[in-house]
VEXPAMI-89274 format. One record per residue (C-alpha): x, z, y; residue number from 1; residue in three letters. Coordinates in steps of 0.1 Angstrom, whole numbers, always signed. Last residue first. Example, Ala and Ser with C-alpha at 12.3 -4.5 7.8 and 13.67 -1.06 7.14 Angstrom:
BEGIN
> +137|+71|-11|2|ser $
> +123|+78|-45|1|ala $
//
This chain:
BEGIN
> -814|+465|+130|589|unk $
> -814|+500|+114|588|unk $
> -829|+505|+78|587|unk $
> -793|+516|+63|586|unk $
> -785|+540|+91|585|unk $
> -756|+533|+106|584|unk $
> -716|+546|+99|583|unk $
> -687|+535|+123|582|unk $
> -651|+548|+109|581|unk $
> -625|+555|+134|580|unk $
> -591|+554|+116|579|unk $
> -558|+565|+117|578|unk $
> -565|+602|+121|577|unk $
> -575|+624|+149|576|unk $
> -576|+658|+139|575|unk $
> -543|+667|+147|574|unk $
> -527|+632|+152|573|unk $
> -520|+616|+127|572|unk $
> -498|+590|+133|571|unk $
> -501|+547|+125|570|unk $
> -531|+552|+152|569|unk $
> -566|+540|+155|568|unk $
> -583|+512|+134|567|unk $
> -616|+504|+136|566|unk $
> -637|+505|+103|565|unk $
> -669|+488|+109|564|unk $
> -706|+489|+90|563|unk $
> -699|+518|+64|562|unk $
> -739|+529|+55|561|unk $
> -762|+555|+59|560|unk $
> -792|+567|+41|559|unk $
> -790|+607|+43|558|unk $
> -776|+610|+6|557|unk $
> -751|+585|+16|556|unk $
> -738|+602|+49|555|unk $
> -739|+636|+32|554|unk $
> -718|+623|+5|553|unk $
> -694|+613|+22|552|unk $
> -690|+640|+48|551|unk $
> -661|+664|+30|550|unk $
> -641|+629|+18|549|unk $
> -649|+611|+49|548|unk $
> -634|+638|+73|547|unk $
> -600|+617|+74|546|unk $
> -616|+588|+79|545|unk $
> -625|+600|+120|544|unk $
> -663|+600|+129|543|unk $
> -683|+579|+142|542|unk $
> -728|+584|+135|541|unk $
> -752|+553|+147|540|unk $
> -787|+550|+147|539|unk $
> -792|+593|+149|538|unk $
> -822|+614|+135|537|unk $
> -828|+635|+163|536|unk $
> -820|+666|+160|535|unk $
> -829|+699|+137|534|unk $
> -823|+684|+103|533|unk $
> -790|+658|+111|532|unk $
> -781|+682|+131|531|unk $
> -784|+708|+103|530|unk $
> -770|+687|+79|529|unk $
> -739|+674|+100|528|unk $
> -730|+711|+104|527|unk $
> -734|+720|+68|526|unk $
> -713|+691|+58|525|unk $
> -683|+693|+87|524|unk $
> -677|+734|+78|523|unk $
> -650|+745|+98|522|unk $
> -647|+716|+116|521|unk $
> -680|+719|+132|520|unk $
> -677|+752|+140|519|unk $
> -641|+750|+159|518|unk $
> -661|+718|+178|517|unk $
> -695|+741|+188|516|unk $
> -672|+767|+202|515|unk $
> -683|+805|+194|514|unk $
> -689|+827|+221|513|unk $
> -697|+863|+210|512|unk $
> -700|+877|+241|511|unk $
> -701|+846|+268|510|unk $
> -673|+851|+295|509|unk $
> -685|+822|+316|508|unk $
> -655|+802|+311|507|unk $
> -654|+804|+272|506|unk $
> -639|+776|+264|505|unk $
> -659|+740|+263|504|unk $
> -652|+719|+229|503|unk $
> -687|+704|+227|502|unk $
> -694|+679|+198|501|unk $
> -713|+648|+213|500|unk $
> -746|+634|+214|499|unk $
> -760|+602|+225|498|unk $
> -788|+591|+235|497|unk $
> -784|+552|+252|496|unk $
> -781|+550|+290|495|unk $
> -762|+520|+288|494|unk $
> -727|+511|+302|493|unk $
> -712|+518|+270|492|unk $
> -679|+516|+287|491|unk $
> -681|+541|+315|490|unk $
> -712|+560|+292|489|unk $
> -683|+574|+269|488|unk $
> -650|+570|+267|487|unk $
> -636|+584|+234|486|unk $
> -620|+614|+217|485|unk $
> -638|+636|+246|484|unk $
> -650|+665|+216|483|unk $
> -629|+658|+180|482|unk $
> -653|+637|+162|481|unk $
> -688|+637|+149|480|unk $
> -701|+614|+177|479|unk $
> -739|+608|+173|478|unk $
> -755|+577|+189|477|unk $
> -796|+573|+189|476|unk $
> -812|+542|+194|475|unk $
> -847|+546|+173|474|unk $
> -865|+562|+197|473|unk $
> -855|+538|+224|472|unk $
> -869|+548|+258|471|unk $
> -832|+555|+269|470|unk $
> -823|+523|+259|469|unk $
> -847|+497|+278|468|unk $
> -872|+483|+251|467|unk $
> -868|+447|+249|466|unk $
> -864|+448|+215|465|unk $
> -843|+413|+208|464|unk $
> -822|+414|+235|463|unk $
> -820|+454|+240|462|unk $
> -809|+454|+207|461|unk $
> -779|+431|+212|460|unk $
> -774|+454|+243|459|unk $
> -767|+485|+228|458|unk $
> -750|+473|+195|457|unk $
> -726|+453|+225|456|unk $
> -724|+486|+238|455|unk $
> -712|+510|+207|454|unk $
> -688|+479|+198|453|unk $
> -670|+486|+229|452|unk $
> -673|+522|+219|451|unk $
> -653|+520|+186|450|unk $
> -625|+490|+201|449|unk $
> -620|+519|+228|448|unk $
> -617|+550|+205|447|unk $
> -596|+528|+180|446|unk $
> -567|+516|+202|445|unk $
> -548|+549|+197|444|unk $
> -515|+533|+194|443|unk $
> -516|+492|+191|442|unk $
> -519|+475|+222|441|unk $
> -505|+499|+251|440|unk $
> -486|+520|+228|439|unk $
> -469|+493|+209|438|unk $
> -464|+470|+240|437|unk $
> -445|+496|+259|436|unk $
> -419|+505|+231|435|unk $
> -415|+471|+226|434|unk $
> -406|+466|+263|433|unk $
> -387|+499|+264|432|unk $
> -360|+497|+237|431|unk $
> -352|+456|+239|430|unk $
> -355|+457|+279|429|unk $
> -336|+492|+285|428|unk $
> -306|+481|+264|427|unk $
> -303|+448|+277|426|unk $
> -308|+463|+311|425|unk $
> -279|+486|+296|424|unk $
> -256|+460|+281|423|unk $
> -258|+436|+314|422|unk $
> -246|+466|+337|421|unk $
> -222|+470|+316|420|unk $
> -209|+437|+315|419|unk $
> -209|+435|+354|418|unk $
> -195|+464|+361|417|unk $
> -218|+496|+369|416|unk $
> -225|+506|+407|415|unk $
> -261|+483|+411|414|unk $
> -269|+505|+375|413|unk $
> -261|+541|+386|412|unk $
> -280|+536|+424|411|unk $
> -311|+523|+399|410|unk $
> -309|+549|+373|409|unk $
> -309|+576|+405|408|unk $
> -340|+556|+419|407|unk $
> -361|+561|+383|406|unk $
> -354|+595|+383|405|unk $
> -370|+603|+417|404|unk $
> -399|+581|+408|403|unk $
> -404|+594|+376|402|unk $
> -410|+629|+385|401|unk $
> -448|+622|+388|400|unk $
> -449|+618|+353|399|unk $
> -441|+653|+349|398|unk $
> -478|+666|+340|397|unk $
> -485|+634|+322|396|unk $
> -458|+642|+292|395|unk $
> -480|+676|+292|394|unk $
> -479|+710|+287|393|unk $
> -498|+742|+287|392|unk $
> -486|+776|+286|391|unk $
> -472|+772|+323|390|unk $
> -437|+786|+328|389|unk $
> -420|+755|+318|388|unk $
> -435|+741|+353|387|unk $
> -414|+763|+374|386|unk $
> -383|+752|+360|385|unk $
> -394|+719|+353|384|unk $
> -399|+716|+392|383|unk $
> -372|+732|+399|382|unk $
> -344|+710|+378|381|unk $
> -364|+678|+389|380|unk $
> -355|+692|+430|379|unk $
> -323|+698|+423|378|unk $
> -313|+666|+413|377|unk $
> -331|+648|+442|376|unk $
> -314|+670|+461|375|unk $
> -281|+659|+445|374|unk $
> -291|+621|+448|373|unk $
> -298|+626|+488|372|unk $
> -267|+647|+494|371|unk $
> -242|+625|+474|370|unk $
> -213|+650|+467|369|unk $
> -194|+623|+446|368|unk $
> -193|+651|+415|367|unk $
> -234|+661|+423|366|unk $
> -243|+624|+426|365|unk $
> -221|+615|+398|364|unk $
> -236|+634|+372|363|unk $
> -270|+630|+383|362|unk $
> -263|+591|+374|361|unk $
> -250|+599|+340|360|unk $
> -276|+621|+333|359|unk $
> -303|+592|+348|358|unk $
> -286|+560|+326|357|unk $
> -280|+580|+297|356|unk $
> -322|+588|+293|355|unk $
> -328|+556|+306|354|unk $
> -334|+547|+273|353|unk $
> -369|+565|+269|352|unk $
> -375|+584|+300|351|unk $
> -409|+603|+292|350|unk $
> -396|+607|+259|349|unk $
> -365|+627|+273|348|unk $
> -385|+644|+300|347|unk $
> -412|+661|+278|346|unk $
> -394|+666|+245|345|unk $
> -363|+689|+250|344|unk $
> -361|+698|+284|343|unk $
> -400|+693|+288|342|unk $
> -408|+716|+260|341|unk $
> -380|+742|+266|340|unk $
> -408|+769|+275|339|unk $
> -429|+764|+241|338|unk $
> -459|+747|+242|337|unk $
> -496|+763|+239|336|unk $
> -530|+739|+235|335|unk $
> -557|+728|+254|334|unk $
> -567|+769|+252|333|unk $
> -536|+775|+270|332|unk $
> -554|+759|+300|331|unk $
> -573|+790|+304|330|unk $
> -548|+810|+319|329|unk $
> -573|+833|+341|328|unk $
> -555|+839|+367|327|unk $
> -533|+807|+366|326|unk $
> -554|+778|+351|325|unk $
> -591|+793|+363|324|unk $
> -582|+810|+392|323|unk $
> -559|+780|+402|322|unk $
> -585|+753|+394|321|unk $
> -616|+776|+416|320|unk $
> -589|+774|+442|319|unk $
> -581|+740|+445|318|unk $
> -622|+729|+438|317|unk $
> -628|+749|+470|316|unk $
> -665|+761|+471|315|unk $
> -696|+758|+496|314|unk $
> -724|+745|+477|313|unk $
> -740|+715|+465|312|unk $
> -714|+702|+445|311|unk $
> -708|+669|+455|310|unk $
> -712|+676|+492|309|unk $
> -696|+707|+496|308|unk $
> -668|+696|+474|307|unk $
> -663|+665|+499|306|unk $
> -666|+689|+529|305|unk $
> -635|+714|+514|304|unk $
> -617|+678|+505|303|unk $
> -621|+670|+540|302|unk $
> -613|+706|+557|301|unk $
> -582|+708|+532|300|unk $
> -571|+675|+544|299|unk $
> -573|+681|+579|298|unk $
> -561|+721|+572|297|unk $
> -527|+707|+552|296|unk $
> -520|+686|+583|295|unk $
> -523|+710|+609|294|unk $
> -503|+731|+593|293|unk $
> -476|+712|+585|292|unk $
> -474|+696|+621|291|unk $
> -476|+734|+634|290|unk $
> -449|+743|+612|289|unk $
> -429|+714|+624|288|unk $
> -433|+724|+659|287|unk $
> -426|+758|+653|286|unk $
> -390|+753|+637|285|unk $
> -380|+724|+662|284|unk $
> -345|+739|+668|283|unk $
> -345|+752|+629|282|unk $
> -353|+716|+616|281|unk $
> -328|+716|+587|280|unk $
> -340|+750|+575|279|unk $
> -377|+733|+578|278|unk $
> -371|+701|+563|277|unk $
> -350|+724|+532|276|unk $
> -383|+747|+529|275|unk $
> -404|+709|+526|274|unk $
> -382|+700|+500|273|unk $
> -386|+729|+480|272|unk $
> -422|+737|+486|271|unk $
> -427|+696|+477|270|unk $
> -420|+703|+439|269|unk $
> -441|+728|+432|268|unk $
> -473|+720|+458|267|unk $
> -478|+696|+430|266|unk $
> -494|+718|+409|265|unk $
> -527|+719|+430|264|unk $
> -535|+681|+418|263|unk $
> -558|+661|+445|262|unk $
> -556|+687|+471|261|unk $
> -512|+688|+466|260|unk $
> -511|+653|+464|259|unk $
> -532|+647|+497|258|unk $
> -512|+676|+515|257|unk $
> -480|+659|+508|256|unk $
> -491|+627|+515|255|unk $
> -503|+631|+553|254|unk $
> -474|+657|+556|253|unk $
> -452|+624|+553|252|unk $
> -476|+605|+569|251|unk $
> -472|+628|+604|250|unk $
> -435|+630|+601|249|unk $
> -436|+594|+593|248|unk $
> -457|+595|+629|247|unk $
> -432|+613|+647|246|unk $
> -405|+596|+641|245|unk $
> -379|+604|+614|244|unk $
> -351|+626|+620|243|unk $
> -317|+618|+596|242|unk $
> -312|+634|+560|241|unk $
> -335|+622|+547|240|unk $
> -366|+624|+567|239|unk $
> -394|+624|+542|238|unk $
> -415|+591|+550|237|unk $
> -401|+575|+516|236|unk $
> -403|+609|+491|235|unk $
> -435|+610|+505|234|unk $
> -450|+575|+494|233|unk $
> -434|+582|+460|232|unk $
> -450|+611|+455|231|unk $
> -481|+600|+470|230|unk $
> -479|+576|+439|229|unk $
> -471|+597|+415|228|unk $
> -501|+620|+422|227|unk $
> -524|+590|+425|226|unk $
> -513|+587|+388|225|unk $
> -518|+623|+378|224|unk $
> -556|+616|+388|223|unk $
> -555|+596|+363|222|unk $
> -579|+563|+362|221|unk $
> -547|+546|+337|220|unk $
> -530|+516|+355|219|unk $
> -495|+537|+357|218|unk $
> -497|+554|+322|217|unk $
> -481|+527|+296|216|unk $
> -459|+506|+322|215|unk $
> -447|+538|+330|214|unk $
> -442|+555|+304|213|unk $
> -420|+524|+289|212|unk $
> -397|+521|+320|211|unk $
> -391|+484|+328|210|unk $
> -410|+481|+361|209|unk $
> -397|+513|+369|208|unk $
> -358|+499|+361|207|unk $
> -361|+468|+379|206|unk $
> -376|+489|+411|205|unk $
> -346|+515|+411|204|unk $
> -319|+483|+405|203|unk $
> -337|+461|+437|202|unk $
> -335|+490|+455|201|unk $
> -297|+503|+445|200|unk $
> -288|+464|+459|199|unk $
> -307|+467|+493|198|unk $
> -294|+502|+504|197|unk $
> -290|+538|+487|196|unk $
> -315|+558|+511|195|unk $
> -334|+534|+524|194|unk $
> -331|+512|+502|193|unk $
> -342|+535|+475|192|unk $
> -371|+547|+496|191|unk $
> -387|+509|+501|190|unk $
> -380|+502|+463|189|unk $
> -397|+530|+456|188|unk $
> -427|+525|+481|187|unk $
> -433|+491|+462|186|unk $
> -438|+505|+429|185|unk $
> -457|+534|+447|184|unk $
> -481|+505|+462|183|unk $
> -481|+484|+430|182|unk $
> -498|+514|+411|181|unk $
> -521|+514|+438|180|unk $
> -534|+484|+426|179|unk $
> -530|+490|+392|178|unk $
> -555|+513|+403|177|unk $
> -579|+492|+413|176|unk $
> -572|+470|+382|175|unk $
> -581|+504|+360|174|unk $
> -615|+508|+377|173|unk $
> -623|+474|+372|172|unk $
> -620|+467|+337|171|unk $
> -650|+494|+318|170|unk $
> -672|+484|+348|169|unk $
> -666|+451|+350|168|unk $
> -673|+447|+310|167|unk $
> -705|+464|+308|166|unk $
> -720|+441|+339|165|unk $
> -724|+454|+370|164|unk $
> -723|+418|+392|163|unk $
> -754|+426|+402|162|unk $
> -736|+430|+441|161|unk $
> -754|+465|+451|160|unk $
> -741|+477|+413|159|unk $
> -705|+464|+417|158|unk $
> -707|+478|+455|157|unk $
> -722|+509|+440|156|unk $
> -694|+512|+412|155|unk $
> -666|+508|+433|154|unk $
> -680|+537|+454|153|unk $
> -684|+553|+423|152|unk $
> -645|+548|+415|151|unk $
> -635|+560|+448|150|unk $
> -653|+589|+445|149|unk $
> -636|+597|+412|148|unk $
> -608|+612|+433|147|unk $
> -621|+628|+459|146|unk $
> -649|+647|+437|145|unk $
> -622|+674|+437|144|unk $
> -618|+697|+399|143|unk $
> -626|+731|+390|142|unk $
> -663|+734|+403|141|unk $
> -675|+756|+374|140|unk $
> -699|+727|+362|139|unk $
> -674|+701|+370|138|unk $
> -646|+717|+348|137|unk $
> -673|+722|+317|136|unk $
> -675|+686|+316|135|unk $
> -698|+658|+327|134|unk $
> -718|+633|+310|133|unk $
> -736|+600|+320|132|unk $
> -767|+592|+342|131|unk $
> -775|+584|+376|130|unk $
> -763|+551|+381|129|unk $
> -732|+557|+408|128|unk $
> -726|+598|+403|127|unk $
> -727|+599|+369|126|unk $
> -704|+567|+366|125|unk $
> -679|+580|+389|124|unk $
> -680|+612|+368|123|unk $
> -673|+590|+334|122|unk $
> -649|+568|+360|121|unk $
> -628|+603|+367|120|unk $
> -624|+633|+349|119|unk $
> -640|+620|+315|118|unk $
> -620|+591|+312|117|unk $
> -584|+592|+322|116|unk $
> -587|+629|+313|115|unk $
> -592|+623|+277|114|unk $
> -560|+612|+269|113|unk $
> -539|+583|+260|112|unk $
> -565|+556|+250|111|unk $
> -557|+524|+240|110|unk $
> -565|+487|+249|109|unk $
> -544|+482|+283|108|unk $
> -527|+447|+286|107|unk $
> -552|+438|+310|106|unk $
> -536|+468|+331|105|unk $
> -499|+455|+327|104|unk $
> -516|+421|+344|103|unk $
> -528|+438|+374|102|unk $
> -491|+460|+372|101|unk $
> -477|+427|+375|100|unk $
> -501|+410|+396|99|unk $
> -500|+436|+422|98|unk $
> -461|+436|+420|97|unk $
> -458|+402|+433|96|unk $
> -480|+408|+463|95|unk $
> -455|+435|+472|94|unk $
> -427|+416|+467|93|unk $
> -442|+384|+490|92|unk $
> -450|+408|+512|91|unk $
> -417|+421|+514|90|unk $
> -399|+387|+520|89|unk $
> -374|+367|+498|88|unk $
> -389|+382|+468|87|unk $
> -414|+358|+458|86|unk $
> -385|+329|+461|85|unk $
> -364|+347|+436|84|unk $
> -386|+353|+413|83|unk $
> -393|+319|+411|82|unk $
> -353|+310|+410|81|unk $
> -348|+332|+378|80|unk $
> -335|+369|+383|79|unk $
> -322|+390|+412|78|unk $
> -323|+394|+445|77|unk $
> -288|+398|+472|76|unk $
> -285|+366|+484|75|unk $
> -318|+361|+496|74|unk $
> -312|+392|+517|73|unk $
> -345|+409|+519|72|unk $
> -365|+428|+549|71|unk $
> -353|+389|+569|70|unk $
> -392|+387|+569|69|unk $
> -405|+415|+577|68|unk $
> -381|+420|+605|67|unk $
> -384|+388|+618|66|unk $
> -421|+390|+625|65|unk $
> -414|+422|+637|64|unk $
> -423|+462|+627|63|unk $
> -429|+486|+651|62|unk $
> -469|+477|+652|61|unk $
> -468|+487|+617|60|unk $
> -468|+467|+584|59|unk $
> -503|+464|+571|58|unk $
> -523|+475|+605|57|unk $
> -500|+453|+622|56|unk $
> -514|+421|+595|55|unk $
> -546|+435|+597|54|unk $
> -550|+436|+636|53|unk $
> -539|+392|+630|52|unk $
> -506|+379|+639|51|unk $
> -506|+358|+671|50|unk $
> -477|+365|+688|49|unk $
> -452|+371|+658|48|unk $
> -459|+339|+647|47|unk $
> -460|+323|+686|46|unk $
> -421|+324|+688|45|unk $
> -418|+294|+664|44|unk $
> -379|+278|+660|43|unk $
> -362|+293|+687|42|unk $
> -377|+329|+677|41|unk $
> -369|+321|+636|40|unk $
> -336|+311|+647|39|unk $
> -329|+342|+666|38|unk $
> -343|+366|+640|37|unk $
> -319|+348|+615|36|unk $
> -292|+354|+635|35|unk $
> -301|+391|+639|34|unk $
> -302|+396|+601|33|unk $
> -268|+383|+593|32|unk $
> -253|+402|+620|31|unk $
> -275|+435|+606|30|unk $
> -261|+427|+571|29|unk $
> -229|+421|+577|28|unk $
> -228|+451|+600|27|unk $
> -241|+471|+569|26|unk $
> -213|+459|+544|25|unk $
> -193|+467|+566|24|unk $
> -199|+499|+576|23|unk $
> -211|+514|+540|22|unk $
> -205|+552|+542|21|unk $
> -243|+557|+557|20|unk $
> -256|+519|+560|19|unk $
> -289|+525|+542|18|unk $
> -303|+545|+566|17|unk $
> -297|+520|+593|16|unk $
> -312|+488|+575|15|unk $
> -340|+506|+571|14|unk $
> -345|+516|+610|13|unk $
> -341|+477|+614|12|unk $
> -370|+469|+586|11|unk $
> -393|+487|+614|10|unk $
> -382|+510|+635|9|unk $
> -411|+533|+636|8|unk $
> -427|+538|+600|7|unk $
> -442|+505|+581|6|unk $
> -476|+513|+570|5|unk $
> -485|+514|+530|4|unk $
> -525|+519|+529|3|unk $
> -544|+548|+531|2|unk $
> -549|+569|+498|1|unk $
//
């Protein structure tokens, strides 16, 4: 995604928006602004004068000196006197939020699901070193290379640098997008104020840097993630209600269509609001469509060139995904939810203890006749609506909606009374920062402590062998364990053998097709013998504790040993259990 740009007008054009049904407290604001601008113009007119190309680039030509900096009434932030100080400008706010969500992705030891792997730095690292794994969805052509390009190219400069080591590849990838995790934070607060004002703003951001989901998902390599964030960037350029110029017109289809290439599904929720742009815009009907259309054809004309170039032939990864999700309905084979899923578990776990905050706040909006907060309303209603239709469901699926709900918590808190207000963000902090630490520290940390270990095996040998892995005969890593329950060569970063269970459904309409996992399971000992028989003989076997009792005496018979037991989860999860158990041959060293 390109970077944040300032749309015309500036931090004045902000100030505008937000003063709808608040005159005074608006022409406060401007007078106060304007003074400043004059000081700062007596006092040093050559800042503005000599900024740098990147500093326009960053903010927009539009966009003053005196503008940035006057973008946030000192009066008006929030928390301890440091704080403070970073927030008196919006680079220093922006800058602020990189090390936050920088820091929230250090604080990252678990695993959610196996997208954030195996759909984007495992593909990154096929493409940058030449060898890894890919999944049945990159054999049919289901998914755009757009996203894990990034991540190669990060890669190749990592790789072009030496600096490749195990541990910068397995942490980079997740700092770049905590990255652009600061962006959408950052957009947020930008769309708030301008639709709410400065004081809803600072609320909105408070409450997305408290929300428990997201501090849990936003520095995961999702492709869901960049979804949020165009989201957000979107919801900022849309013209609500008031005309925007021509070139937030522009980035506004700009992030539309780049949401909707990325993840198909999000065409849902921007069909409504781009139908209402279009009603609104009957005068300028044609031009509009012809903006849209434009737009959508740039970007489909890239991501149709990108495909062309990973794949090697001419497809559309958007409409190979909506044969094979729609037509076909193959993502029921991930697992079928009933139709009140998100209603009843999706969007209330997603939301934590703003739960009360956000009905309370969708309340008011549609009693007070607020035609931002209503639409916003409106448009979470549709999207679930739509969305319950699909067999498959996932909390990740509407974390994209967060962004929406997270401003109406915001415009709800800056209007409570000051000892409410205090009881909820007391409420939000002792609910959602424990909630956040558990499942960023503790829940499903065993596939990552399990493969970390894999690595340092990998390269402890490689010290005292000096045989490269993949000419090891004796380094040999066998996964019996529910397929894509770990990261794989992005954290190993070796090109050991290994050999995992394959779950792929039957997308090339095999008679008879029988999937390796659902045989496995059915009978774990007479699988594990045969591979064991047939394959080669593996240094290393992990498999979850709760198979131990129909494995164990396999694995002793065969000559291997407990070396590590890594715990998982407090919850079983299907066939995931709470622990990851690490078995190796007896004469291995």
């Amino acid at each position: 995604p390109s970077r944040p740009v300032m749309s015309g007008g500036g931090g004045n054009s902000l100030s505008a928006a937000a003063s709808a049904g608040r005159c005074s407290h608006a022409s406060a604001y401007v007078r106060s602004r304007a003074s400043r601008a004059q000081r700062s113009r007596r006092s040093g007119q050559q800042a503005g004068a000599g900024e740098s190309l990147l500093g326009r680039l960053w903010w927009g030509p539009e966009a003053t000196k005196e503008d940035r900096d006057a973008a946030i009434e000192p009066s008006e932030t929030v928390g301890p006197e440091p704080l403070r100080r970073s927030l008196l400008t919006e680079r220093g706010l922006f800058l602020s939020l990189v090390a936050f969500r920088c820091a929230n992705a250090l604080l990252l030891h678990t695993h959610f699901v196996p997208d954030e792997f195996w759909q984007s730095v495992e593909v990154a690292h096929r493409s940058a070193f030449g060898y890894g794994h890919l999944t049945w969805e990159w054999q049919a052509g289901l998914r755009s290379p757009l996203y894990p390009g990034a991540f190669a190219l990060l890669f190749k400069l990592l790789q072009l640098a030496g600096a490749d080591s195990r541990l910068a590849v397995a942490k980079l990838p997740r700092l770049l997008q905590a990255c652009l995790a600061a962006v959408a934070d950052f957009y947020l607060y930008r769309f708030s104020r301008r639709v709410a004002g400065q004081r809803a703003a600072q609320w909105a951001l408070i409450c997305q840097l408290l929300n428990w989901f997201t501090l849990y998902t936003a520095p995961r390599t999702l492709s869901n993630c960049v979804e949020w964030l165009l989201t957000t960037v979107g919801l900022y350029y849309y013209p609500w209600p008031e005309a925007q110029s021509r070139k937030a017109q522009w980035k506004f289809a700009l992030a539309v269509a780049a949401a909707c290439a990325l993840r198909p599904t999000s065409a849902v929720p921007w069909l409504m609001l781009c139908l209402w742009h279009a009603a609104r815009s009957r005068r300028r009907l044609g031009r509009l469509l012809a903006l849209y259309g434009a737009t959508g054809l740039l970007v489909l004309a890239v991501s149709g060139l990108a495909d062309k170039h990973y794949y090697g032939r001419w497809t559309l990864s958007q409409l190979n995904f909506l044969h094979y999700n729609l037509l076909s309905d193959i993502g029921s084979f991930y697992g079928v939810h009933p139709w009140h899923w998100y209603i009843t578990q999706g969007i209330p776990a997603i939301l934590g203890p703003h739960l009360p905050l956000y009905l309370y706040a969708s309340y008011q909006s549609w009693r007070q006749r607020r035609r931002v907060e209503t639409a916003l309303t409106l448009l979470v209603i549709w999207t679930l609506y739509v969305y319950s239709f699909l067999a498959h469901k996932e909390f990740r699926f509407v974390f994209p909606l967060l962004p929406l709900m997270m401003h109406q918590c915001g415009l709800c808190l800056s209007e409570l009374g000051p000892a409410l207000r205090k009881a909820a963000v007391a409420c939000l902090c002792c609910l959602g920062i424990p909630a956040a630490l558990y499942f960023c520290l503790i829940h499903q940390r065993g596939p990552l402590d399990a493969v970390n270990h894999l690595g340092k095996d990998a390269e402890l040998r490689l010290t005292r062998t000096g045989v490269p892995a993949h000419l090891d005969p004796d380094l040999h890593f066998l996964f019996l364990a529910p397929c894509h329950s770990t990261p794989l060569y992005s954290h190993l970063h070796s090109n050991v053998s290994t050999r995992t269970l394959d779950c792929s459904p039957n997308w090339r309409d095999q008679p008879g097709y029988v999937e390796e996992q659902e045989a496995f399971y059915s009978d774990p000992a007479g699988f594990a013998s045969r591979l064991l028989d047939t394959e080669r003989r593996p240094s290393h076997i992990l498999l979850f504790d709760s198979l131990l009792p129909r494995l164990r005496g396999l694995l002793e018979t065969r000559g291997f040993t407990l070396r590590k037991k890594f715990f998982n989860s407090h919850f079983e999860d299907g066939r995931r259990s709470h622990y990851l158990l690490l078995f190796c041959r007896s004469d291995w060293v």
